[in-house]
C-alpha positions in Angstrom: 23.9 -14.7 -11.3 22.7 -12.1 -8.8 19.4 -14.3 -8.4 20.3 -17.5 -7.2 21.0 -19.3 -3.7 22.3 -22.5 -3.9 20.0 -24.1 -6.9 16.4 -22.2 -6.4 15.8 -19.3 -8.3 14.6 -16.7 -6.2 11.2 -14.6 -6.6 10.5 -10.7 -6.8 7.6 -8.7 -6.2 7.7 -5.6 -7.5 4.6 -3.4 -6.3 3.3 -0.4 -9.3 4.3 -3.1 -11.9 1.8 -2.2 -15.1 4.2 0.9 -16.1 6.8 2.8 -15.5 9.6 2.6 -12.6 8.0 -0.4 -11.2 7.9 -2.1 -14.8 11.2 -1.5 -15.9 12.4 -2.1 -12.4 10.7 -6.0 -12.6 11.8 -6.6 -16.9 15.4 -5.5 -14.7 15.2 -7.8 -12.4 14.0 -10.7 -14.7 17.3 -10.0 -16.6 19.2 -10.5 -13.3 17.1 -14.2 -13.3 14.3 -13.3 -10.7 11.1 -15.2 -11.9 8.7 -12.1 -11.0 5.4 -10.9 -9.6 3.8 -8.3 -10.4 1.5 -6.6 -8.5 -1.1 -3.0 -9.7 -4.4 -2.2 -9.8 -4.2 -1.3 -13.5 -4.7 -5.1 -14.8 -4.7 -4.6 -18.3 -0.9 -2.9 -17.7 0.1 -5.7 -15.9 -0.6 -8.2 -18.6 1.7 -6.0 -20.7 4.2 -5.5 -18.8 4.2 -9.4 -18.1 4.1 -9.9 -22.1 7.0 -7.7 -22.6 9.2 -9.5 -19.9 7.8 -13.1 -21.2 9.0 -12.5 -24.5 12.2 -11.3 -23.6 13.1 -14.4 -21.2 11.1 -17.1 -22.6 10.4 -19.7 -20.1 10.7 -17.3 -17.0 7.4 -17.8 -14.8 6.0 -14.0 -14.2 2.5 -13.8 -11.9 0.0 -10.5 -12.2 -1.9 -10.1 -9.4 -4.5 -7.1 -9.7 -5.6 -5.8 -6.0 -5.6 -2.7 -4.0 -2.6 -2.2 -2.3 -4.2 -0.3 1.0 -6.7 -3.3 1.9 -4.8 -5.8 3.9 -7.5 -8.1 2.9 -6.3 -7.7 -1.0 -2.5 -7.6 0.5 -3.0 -11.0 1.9 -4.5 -12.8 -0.4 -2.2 -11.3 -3.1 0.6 -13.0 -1.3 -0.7 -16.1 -0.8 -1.2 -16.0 -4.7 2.4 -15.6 -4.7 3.4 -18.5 -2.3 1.1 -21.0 -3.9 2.4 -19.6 -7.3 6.3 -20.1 -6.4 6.7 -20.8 -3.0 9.2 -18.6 -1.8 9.2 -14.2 -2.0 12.8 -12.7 -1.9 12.6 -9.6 -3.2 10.0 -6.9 -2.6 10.0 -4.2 -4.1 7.2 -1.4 -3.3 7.2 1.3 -5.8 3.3 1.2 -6.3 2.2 5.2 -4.9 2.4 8.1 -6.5 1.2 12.1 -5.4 -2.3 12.0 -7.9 -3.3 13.9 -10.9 -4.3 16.8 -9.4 -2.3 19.7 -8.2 -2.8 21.1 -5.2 -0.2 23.8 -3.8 -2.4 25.1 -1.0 -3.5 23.6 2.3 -7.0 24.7 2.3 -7.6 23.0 -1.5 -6.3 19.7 -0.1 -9.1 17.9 1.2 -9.4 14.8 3.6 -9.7 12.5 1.4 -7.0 12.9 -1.0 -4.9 13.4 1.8 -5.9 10.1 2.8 -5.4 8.6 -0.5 -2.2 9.9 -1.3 -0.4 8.4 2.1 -2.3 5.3 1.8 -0.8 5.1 -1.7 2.6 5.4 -0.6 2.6 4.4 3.0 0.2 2.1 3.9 0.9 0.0 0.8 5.1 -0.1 1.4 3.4 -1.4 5.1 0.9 -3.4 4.0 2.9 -5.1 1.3 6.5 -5.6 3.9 3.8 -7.0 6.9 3.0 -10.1 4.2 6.7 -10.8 2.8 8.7 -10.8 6.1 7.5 -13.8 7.3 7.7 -16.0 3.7 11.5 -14.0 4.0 12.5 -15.5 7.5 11.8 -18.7 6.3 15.2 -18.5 4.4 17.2 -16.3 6.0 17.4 -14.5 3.0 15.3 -11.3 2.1 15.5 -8.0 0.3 12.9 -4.7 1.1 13.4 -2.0 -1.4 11.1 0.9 -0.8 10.7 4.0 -2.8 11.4 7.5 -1.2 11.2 10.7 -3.0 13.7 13.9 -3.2 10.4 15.6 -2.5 10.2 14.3 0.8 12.5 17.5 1.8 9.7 19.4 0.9 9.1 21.3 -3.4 9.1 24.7 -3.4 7.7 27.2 -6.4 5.9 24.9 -9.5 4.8 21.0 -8.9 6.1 20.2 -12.2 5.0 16.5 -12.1 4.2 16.4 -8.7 0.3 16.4 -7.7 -0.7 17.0 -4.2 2.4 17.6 -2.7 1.9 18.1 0.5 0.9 14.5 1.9 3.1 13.6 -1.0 6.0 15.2 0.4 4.8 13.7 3.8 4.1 10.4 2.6 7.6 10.0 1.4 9.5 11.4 4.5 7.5 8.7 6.3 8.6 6.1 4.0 11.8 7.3 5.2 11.5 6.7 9.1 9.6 3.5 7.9 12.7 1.9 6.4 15.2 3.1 8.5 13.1 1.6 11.8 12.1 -1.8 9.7 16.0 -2.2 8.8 16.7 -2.0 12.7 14.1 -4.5 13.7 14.9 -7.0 11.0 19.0 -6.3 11.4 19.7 -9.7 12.4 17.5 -12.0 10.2 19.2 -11.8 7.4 16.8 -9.5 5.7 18.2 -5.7 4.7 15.6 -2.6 3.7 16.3 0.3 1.7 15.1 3.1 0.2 15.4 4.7 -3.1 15.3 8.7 -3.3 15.0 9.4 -6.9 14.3 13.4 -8.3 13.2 13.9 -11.4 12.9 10.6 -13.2 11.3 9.7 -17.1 10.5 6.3 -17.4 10.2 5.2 -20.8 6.2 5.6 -20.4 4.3 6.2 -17.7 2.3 8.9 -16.4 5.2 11.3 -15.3 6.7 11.2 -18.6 3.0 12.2 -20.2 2.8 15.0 -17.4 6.3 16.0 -18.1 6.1 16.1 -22.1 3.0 18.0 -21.9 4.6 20.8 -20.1 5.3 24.2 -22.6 9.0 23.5 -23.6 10.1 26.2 -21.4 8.9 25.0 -18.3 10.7 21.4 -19.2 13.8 23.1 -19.8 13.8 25.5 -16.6 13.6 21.9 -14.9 17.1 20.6 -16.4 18.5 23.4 -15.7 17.8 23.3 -11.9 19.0 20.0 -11.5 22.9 20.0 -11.0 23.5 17.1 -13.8 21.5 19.5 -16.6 19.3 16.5 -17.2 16.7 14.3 -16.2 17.1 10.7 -15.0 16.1 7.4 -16.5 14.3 4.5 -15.2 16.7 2.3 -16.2 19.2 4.4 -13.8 16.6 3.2 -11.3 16.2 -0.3 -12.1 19.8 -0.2 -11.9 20.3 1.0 -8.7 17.1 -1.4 -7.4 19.6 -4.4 -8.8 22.3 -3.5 -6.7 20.3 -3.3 -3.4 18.3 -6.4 -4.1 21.8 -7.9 -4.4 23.7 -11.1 -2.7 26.7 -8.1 -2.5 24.6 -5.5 -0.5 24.1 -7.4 2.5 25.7 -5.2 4.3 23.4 -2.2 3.5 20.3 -1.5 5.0 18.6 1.0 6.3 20.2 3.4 3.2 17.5 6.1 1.8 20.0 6.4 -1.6 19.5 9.7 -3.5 19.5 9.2 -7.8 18.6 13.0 -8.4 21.6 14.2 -10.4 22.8 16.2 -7.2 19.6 17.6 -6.6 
């Protein structure tokens, strides 16, 4: 079992958790055995997504913890939540962000603030959320950092599809990108590996990039398989999976990888 050193199960946090990547990334992860936390804002998706994974694995402990990810206050005490709940973090897993619901193409519409918003989203939180879980890490010697990157951090040209504000989006992400690569180097020797994941165009099965997606006109959805070298989209069970294997006992030896899963794009 990928989730177990010597006899103590180990935990996972998994950041975005009330729906979509980062809840079928966690109901993933409790297959693998990892008792989970889940941390969102959105509390009453948190509850389901900890109903769905109870249900499944009867008797595996799962923890909801509503907070804002970008206050360290909320940051902190959500982890000590997590230590008093099971002692021990493992795993963490930030895939809470996102690029907002509006779309912006032009500089001059982008204000301040949602610039501000959108990297705290993505950035802060990933920093925010790693600053707390190193140190419960260290204590065993033991720890896995997956954050989440974005084929948009390369920069999106022509339509935003289901991306919002994409410029600090695009920024956020190729920051994420420096942030792992650096936070792999300075934990290299402590037993602890960080990665990224790079996905393109991915439908969970809900979320709000599937609604977004579905409620383009059908031409529009099928101009975006065609430009993606695989003629599809991907799945969020393609991500879980490839969370799994980085989170792993057998990917010790990888760290400081931003993995693409974009069909080539």
């Amino acid at each position: 079992m990928l989730s177990t050193q010597g006899t103590e199960t180990k935990v996972a946090v998994v950041t975005g958790g009330a729906e979509g990547l980062g809840a079928e990334i966690a109901h993933r992860l409790a297959s693998e055995g990892f008792e989970i936390a889940l941390f969102d804002l959105n509390g009453e998706g948190l509850e389901s997504t900890a109903a769905v994974i109870r249900s499944a694995f009867p008797g595996l402990r799962v923890l909801t913890v509503e907070a804002d990810l970008t206050d360290a206050a909320l940051v902190s005490d959500a982890f000590a939540e997590v230590e008093r709940h099971f002692g021990r973090v493992d795993v963490l897993v930030n895939s809470a962000g996102g690029s907002g619901t509006k779309s912006v193409h032009d500089i001059e519409d982008l204000t301040p603030d949602m610039w501000s918003r959108v990297l705290d989203a993505n950035v802060t939180s990933a920093f925010l959320c790693s600053r707390m879980a190193v140190p419960l890490m260290r204590r065993n010697g033991f720890g896995r950092i997956v954050n989440f990157s974005s084929a948009v951090a390369d920069g999106l040209a022509g339509p935003s599809g289901t991306v919002g504000a994409r410029l600090p989006y695009a920024a956020s992400k190729a920051a994420i990108n420096g942030f792992t690569k650096q936070l792999a180097k300075d934990l290299g020797s402590s037993g602890i590996t960080v990665n990224a994941v790079s996905p393109g165009l991915i439908l969970p099965e809900y979320g709000r990039v599937r609604r977004v997606f579905e409620a383009l006109p059908e031409e529009a959805r099928a101009a975006t398989r065609t430009a993606i070298p695989a003629g599809r989209t991907g799945t969020g069970a393609e991500i879980a999976g490839t969370v799994a294997y980085l989170v792993s006992a057998e990917a010790g030896f990888t760290s400081g990888c931003i993995l693409n899963v974009d069909g080539a794009a």
